[in-house]
DSSP file (Angstrom, degrees, kcal/mol; ACC not computed):
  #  RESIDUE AA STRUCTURE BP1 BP2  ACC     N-H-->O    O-->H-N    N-H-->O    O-->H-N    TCO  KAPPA ALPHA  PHI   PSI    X-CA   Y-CA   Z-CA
    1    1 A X     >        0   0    0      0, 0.0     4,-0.9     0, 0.0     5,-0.2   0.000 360.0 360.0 360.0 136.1   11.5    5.0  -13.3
    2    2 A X  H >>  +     0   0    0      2,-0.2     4,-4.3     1,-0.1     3,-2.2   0.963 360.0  61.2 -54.8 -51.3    9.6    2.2  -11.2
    3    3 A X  H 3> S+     0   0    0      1,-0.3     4,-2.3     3,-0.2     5,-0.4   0.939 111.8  39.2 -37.3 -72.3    7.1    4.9   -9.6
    4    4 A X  H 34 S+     0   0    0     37,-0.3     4,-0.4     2,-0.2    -1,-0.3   0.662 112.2  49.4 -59.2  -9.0    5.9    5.8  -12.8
    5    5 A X  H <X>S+     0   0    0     -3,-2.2     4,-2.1    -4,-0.9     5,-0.5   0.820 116.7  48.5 -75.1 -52.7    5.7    2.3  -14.7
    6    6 A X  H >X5S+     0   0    0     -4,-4.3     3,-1.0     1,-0.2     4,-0.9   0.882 115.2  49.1 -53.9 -45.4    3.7    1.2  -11.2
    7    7 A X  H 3X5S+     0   0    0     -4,-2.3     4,-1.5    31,-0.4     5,-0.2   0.730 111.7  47.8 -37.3 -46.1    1.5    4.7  -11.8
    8    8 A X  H 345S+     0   0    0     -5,-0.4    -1,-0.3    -4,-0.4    -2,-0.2   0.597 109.0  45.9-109.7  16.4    0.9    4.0  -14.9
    9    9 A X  H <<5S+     0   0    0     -4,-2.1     4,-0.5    -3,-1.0    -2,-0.2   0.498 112.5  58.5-106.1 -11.5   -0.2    0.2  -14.8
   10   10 A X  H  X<S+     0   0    0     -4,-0.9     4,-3.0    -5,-0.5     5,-0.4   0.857 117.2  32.0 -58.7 -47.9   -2.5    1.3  -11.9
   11   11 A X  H  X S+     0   0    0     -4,-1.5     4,-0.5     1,-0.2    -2,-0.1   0.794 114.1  53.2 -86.9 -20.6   -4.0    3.5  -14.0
   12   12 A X  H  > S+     0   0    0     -5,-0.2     4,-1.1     2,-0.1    -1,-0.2   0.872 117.7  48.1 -78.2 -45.9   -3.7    1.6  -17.3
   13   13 A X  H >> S+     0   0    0     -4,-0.5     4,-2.2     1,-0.2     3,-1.2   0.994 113.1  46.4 -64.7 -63.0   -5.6   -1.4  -14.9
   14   14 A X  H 3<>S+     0   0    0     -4,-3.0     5,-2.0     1,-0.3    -1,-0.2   0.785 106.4  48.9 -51.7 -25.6   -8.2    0.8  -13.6
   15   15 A X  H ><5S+     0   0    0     -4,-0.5     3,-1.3    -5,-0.4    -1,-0.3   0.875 111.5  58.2 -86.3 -16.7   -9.4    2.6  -16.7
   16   16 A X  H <<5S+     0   0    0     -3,-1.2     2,-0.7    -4,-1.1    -2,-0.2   0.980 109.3  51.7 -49.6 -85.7   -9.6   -1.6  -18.2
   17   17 A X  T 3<5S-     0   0    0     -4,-2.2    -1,-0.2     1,-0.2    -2,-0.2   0.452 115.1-121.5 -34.3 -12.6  -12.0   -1.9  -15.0
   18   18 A X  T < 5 +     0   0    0     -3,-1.3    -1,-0.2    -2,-0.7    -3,-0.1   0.649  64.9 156.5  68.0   6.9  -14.4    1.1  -15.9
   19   19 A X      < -     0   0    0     -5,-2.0     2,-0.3    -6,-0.2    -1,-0.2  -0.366  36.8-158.4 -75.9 126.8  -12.9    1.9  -12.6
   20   20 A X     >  -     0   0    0      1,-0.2     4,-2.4    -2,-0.1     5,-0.3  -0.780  35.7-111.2-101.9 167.6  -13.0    6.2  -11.7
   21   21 A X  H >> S+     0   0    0     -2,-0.3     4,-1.3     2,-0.1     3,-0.9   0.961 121.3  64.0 -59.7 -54.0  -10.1    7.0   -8.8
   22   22 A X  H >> S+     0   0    0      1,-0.2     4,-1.3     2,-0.2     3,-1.1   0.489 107.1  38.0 -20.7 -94.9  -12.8    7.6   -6.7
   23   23 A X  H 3> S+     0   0    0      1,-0.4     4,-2.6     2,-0.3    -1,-0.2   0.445 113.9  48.0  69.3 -72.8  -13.8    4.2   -7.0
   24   24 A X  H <X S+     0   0    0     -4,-2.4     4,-3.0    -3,-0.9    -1,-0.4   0.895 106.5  57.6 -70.3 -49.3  -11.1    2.4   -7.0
   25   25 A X  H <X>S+     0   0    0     -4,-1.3     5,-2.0    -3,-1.1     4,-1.3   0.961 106.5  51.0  -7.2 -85.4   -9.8    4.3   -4.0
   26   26 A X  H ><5S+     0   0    0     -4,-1.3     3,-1.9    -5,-0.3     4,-0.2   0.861 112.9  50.4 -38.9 -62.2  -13.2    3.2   -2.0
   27   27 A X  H 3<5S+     0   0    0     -4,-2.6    -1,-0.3     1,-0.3    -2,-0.2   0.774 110.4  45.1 -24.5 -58.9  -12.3   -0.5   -3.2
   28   28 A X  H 3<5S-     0   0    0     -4,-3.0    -1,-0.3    -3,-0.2    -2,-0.2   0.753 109.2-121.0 -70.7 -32.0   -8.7   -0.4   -2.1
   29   29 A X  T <<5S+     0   0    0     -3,-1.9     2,-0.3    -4,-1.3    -3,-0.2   0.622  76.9 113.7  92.3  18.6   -9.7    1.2    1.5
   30   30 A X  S   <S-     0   0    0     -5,-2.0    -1,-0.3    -6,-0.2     2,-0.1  -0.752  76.6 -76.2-125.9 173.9   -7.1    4.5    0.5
   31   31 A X    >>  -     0   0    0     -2,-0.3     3,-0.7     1,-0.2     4,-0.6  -0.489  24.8-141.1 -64.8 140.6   -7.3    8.0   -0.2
   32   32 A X  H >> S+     0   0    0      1,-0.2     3,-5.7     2,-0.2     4,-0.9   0.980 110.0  46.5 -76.7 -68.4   -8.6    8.8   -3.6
   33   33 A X  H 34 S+     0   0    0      1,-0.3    -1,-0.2     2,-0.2    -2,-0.1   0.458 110.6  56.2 -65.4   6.5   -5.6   12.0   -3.6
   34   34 A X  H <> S+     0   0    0     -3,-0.7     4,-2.6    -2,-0.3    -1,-0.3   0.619 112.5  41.4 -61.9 -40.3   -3.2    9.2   -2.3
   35   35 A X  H <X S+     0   0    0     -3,-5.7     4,-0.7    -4,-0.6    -2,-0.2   0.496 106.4  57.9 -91.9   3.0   -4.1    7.1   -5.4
   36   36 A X  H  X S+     0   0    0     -4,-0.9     4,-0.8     2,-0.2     6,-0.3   0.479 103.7  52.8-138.1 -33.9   -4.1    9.6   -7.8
   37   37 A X  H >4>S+     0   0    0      2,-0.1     3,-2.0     1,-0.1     5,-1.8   0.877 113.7  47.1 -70.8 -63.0   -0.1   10.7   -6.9
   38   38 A X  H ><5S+     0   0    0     -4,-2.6     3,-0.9     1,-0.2   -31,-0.4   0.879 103.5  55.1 -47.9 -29.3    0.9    7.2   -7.4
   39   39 A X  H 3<5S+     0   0    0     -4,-0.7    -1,-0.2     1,-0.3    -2,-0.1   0.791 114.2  43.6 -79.2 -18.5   -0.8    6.9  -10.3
   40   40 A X  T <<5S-     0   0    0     -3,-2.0    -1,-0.3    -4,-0.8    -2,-0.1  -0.001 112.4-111.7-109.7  47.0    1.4   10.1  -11.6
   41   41 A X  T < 5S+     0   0    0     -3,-0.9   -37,-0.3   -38,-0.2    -3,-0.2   0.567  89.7 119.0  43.6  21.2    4.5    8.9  -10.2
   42   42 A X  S   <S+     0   0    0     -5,-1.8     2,-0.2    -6,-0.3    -4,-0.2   0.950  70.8  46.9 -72.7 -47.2    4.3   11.8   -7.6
   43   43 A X  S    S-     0   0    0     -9,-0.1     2,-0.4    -7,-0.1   -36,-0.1  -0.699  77.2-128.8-117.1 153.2    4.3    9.3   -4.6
   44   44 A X        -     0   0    0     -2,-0.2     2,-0.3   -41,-0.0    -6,-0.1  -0.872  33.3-139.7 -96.9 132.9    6.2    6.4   -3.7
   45   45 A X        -     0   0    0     -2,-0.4     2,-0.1    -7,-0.1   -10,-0.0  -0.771  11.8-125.3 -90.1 134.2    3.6    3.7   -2.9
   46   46 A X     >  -     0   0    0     -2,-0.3     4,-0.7     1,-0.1     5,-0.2  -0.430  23.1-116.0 -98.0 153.2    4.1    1.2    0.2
   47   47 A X  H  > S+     0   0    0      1,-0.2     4,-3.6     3,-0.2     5,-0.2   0.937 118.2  50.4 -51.3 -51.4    4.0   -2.3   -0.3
   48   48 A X  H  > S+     0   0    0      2,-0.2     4,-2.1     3,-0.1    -1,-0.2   0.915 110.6  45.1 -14.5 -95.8    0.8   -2.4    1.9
   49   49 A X  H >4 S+     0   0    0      2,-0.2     3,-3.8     1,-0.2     5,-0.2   0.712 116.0  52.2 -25.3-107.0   -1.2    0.5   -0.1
   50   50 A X  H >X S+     0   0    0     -4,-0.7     4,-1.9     1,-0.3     3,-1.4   0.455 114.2  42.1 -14.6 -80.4    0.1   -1.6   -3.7
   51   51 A X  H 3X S+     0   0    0     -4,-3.6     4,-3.0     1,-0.3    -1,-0.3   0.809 112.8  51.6 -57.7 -35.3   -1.3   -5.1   -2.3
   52   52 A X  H <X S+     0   0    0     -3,-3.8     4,-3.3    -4,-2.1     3,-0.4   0.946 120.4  38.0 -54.2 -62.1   -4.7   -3.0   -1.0
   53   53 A X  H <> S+     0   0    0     -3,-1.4     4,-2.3     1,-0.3     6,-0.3   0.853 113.1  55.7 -82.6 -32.8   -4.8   -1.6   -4.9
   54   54 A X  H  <>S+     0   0    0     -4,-1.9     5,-1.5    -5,-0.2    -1,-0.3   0.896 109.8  49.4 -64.2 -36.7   -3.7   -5.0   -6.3
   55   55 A X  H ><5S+     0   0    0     -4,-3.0     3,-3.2    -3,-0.4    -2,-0.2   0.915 109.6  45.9 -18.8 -87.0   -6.7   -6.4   -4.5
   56   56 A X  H 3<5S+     0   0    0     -4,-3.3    -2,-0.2     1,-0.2    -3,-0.2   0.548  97.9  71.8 -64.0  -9.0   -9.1   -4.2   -5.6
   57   57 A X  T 3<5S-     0   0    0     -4,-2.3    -1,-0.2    -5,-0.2    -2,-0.2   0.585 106.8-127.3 -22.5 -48.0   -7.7   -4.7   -8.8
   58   58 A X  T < 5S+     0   0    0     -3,-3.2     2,-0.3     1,-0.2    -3,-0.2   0.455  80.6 117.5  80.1   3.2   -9.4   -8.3   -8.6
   59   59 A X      < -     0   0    0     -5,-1.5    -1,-0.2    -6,-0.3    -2,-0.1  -0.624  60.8-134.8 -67.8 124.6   -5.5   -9.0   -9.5
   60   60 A X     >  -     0   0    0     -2,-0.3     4,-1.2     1,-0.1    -1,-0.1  -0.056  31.8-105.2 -58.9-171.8   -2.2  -10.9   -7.9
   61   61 A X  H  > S+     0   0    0      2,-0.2     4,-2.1     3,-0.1     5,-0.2   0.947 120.1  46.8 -59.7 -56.4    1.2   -9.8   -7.7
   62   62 A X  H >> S+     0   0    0      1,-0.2     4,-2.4     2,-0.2     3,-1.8   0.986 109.8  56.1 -63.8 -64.4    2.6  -11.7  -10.1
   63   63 A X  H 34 S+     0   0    0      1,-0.2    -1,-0.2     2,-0.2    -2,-0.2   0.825 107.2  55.1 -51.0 -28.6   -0.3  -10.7  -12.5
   64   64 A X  H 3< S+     0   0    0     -4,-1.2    -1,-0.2     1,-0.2    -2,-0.2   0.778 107.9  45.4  12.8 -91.0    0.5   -7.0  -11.9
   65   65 A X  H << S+     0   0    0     -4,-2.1     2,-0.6    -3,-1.8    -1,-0.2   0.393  77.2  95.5 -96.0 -15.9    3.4   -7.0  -12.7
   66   66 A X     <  -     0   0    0     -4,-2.4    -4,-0.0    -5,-0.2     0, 0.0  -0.698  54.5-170.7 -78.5 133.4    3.8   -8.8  -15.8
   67   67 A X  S    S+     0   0    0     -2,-0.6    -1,-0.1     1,-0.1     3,-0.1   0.299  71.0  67.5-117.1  11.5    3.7   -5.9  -17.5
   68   68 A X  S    S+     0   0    0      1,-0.1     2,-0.4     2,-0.0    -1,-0.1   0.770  89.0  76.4 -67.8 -48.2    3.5   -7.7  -21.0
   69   69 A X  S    S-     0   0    0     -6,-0.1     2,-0.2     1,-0.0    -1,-0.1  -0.762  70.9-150.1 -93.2 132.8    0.0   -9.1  -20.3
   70   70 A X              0   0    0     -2,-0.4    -1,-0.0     1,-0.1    -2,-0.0  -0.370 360.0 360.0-103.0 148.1   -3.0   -6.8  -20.5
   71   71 A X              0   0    0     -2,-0.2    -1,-0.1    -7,-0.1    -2,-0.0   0.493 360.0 360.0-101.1 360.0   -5.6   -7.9  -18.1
């Protein structure tokens, strides 16, 4: 299911980053208990929110989502 692939390459990215949700959260401008459903496929994430985390990521889109290459 997409929610949970996106959940878990937020979460696969962040823990790369040394990143806690807290943290990452602040970064992005969102709720840490916002980030922390997407990241468990609980919540559907809006394209908004995703670019805000992709951001704070230090990431694009494209990198993102190729979900071959580890960042």
């Amino acid at each position: 299911m997409i929610t949970q692939s996106v959940g878990n390459r937020i979460r696969e990215l962040r823990k790369l980053r040394c990143l806690s949700q807290e943290k990452l959260a602040l970064k992005a401008g969102i709720d840490r208990t916002y980030l922390a459903g997407v990241e468990s496929g609980k919540r559907n994430v809006t394209i908004a929110s995703l670019e805000k985390i992709v951001e704070a990521l230090d990431l694009s889109m494209k990198d993102f989502f190729d979900f071959e290459k580890m960042c």
